[in-house]
C-alpha positions in Angstrom: 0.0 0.0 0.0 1.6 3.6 -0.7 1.2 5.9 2.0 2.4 8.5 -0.3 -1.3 9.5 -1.2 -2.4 9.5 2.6 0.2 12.0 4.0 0.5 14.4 0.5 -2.8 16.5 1.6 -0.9 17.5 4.8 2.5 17.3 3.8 2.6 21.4 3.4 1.8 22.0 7.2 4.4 20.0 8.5 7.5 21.6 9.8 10.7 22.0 8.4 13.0 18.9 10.0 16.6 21.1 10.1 19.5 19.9 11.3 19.1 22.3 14.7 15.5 20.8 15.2 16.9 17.1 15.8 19.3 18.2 17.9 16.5 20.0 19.5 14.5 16.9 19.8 17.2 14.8 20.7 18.3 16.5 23.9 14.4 16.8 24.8 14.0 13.2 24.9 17.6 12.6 26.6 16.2 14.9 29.6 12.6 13.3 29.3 14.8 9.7 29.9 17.1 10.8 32.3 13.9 12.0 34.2 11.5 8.9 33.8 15.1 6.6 35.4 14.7 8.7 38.0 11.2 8.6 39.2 11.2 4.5 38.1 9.9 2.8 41.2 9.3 5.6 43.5 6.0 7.4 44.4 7.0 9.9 42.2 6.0 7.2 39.0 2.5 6.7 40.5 2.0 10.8 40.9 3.0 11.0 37.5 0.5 8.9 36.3 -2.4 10.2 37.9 -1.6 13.5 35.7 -2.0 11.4 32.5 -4.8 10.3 34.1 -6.2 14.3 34.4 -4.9 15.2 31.1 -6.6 12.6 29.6 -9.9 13.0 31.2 -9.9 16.6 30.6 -9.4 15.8 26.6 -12.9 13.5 27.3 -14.8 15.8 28.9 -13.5 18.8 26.3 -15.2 16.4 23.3 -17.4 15.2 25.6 -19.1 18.8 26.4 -19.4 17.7 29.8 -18.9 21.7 30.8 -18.9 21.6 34.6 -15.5 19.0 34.9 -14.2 21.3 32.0 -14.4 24.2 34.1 -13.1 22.7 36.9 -9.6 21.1 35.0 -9.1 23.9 33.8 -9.3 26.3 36.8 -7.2 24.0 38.3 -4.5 24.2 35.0 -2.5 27.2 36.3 -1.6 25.6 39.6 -0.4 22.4 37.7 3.0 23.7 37.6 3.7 25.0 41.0 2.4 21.5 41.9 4.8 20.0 40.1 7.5 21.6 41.6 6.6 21.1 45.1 6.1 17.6 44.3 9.0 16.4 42.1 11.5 18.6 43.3 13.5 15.6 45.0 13.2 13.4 41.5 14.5 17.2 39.4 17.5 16.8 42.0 18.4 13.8 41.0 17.7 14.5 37.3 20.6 17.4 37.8 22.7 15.6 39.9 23.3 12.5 37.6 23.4 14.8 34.9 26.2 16.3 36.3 28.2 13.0 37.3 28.0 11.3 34.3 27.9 14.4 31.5 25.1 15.3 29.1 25.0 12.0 27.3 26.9 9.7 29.7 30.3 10.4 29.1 32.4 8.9 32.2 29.7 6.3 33.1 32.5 3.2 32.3 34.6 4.9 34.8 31.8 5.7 37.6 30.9 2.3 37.4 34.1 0.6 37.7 35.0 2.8 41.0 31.3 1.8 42.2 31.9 -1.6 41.7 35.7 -1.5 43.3 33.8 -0.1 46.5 31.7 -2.9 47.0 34.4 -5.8 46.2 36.7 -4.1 48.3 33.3 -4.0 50.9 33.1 -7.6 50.3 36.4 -9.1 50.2 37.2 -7.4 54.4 33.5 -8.8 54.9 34.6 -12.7 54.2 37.9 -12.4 55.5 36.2 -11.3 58.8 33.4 -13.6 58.8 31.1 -10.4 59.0 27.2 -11.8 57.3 26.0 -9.3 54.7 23.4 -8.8 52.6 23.8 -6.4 49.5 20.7 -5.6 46.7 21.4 -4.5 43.7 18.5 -2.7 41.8 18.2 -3.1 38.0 14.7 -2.3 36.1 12.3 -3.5 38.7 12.2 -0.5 40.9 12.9 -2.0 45.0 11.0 1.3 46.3 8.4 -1.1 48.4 11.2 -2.8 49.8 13.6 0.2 50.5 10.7 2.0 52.4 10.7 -0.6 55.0 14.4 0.2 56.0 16.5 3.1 57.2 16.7 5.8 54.3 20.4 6.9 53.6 20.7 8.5 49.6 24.8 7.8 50.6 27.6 7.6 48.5 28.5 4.2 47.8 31.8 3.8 49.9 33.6 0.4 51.3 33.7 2.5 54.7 29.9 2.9 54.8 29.7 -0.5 53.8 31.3 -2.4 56.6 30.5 0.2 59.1 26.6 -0.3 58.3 27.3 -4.7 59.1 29.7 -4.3 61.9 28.0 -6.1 64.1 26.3 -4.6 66.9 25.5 -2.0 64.5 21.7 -1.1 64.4 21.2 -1.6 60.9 23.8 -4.5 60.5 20.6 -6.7 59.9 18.3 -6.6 56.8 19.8 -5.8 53.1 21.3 -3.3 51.6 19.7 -1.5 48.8 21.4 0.0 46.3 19.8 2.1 43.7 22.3 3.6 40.9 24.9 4.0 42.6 23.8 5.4 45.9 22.8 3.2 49.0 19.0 4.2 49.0 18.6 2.1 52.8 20.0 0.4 55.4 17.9 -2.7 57.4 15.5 -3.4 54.6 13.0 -6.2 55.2 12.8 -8.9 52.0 10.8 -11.6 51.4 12.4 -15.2 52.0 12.4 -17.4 49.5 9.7 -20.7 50.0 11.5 -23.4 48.3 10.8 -26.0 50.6 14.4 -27.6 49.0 16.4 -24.2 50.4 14.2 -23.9 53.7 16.2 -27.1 55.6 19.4 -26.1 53.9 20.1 -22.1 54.1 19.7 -19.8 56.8 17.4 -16.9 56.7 20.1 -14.6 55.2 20.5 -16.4 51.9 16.8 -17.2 51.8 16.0 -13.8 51.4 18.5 -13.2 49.1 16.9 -15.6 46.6 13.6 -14.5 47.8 14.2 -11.0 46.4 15.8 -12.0 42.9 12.2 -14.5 42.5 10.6 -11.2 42.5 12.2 -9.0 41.4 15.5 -9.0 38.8 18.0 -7.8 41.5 21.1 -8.8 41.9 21.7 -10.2 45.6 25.4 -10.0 46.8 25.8 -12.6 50.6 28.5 -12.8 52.7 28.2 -16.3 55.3 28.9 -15.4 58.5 30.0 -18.9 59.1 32.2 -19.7 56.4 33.0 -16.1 54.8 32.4 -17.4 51.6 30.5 -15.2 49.1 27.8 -16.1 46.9 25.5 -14.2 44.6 21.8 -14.7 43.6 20.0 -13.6 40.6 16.3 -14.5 39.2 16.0 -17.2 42.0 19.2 -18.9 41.7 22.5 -18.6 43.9 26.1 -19.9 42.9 28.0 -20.0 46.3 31.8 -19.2 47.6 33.2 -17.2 44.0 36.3 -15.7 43.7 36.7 -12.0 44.0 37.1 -11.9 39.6 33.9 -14.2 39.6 31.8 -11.7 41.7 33.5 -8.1 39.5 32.2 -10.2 36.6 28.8 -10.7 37.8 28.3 -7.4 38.9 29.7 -5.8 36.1 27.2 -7.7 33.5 24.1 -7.4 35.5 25.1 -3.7 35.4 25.4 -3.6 31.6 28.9 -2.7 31.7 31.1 -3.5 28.8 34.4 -4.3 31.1 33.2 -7.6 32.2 35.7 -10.5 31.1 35.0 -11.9 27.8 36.3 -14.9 28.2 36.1 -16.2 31.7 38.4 -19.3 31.6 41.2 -16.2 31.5 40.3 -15.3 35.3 42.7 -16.5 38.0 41.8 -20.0 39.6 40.4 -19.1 43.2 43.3 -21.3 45.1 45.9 -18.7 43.3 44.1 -15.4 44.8 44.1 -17.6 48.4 47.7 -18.0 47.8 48.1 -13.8 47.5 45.8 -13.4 50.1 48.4 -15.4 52.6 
């Protein structure tokens, strides 16, 4: 079928695409991104959405000639962006903040990341050497905001300082997970669910168990420390592979992050009794 004939009798009104309006368009949507990454799994989403909601009901009733809830949207119109502030300013932070960390189009992200990840192995490797128990969440697309809320809010700096200070033991918030959202520890003491495998129930403690639980909801990545053994083990979409090397665990954080400095080939990694030799 040619389109040709169905978009010729409005072909004249359309705009002029120039080289300055897709550069135009193009930052638009990076900003409209960056801000939609933000407000994923927070309040912020569901606020947002009762908008579209308004704007879309005002568009009925308009066409609809239903006058009196006309009337009413639109008295309410002007406010809309004061309201917006008030509400969002948190989530236009953020927006600003990460757009200053990272640059305008994500320029220095390989490098963030890899410092972000250093921090936590660094985190995790006095952890096991110490027998300290841990429990680290990594968030991914499904937004953790249900499960953050029922912990101790921080917004902190991912740091291996913070880390071990917040599972010394005797520390208030040494129990629960770890959240981490980007690359900020979004709460301390976070309840999960534990996983109901009646095969992992006789076999794991409660630690581990909610480690898987969280990854068969959600695709998190779950980072464990044993307090018994000190061995560290990772879970991901309801499945844990136990006591990996400090290159094993770098790898599988780096590709559940999306980051291209994950080892290609892992048979190139150094066996685990040769990093237990350097550790002596």
């Amino acid at each position: 079928m040619n389109f040709r004939f169905l978009i010729a009798p409005l072909w004249p009104s359309l705009p002029n695409v120039t080289p300055l309006a897709l550069v135009d368009i193009f930052i638009t949507a990076v900003l409209i991104y960056q801000f939609l990454m933000i407000i994923r799994g927070r309040r912020a989403a569901h606020v947002l959405m009762g908008l579209i909601t308004l704007a879309l009901l005002y568009l009925a009733a308009l066409f609809g000639g239903l006058a009196m809830l006309t009337t009413l949207l639109e008295a309410l119109a002007p406010y809309t962006a004061f309201a917006l502030i008030v509400m969002f300013q948190s989530e236009i932070r953020r927006v600003l903040a990460r757009i200053g960390r990272q640059g305008f189009l994500g320029w220095g992200n390989r490098l963030k990341r890899r410092e972000f990840i250093e921090e936590i192995l660094l985190a995790l490797d006095q952890l096991s050497a110490t027998r300290t128990g841990a429990l680290i969440v990594l968030e991914r697309d499904t937004g953790l905001r249900t499960f953050v809320e029922s912990g101790v809010l921080l917004e902190a700096v991912v740091s291996r300082d913070l880390l071990l200070s917040i599972f010394h033991t005797g520390n208030a918030l040494h129990d629960g997970a770890v959240i981490i959202q980007g690359e900020r520890i979004a709460a301390a003491a976070c309840f999960v669910p534990l996983s109901i495998n009646p095969q992992l129930i006789s076999t794991m403690g409660s630690r581990h168990r909610a480690a898987i639980g969280i990854t068969e909801e959600t695709d998190c990545l779950s980072l464990i420390v044993s307090e018994e053994t000190g061995h560290i083990s990772i879970a991901s979409f309801g499945e844990m592979k136990s006591n990996l090397s400090h290159d094993e665990v770098a790898a599988k954080i780096a590709e559940h992050l999306g980051g291209s400095e994950r080892p290609s080939d892992p048979t190139a990694m150094p066996p685990r009794e040769a990093r237990e030799l350097e550790q002596l």
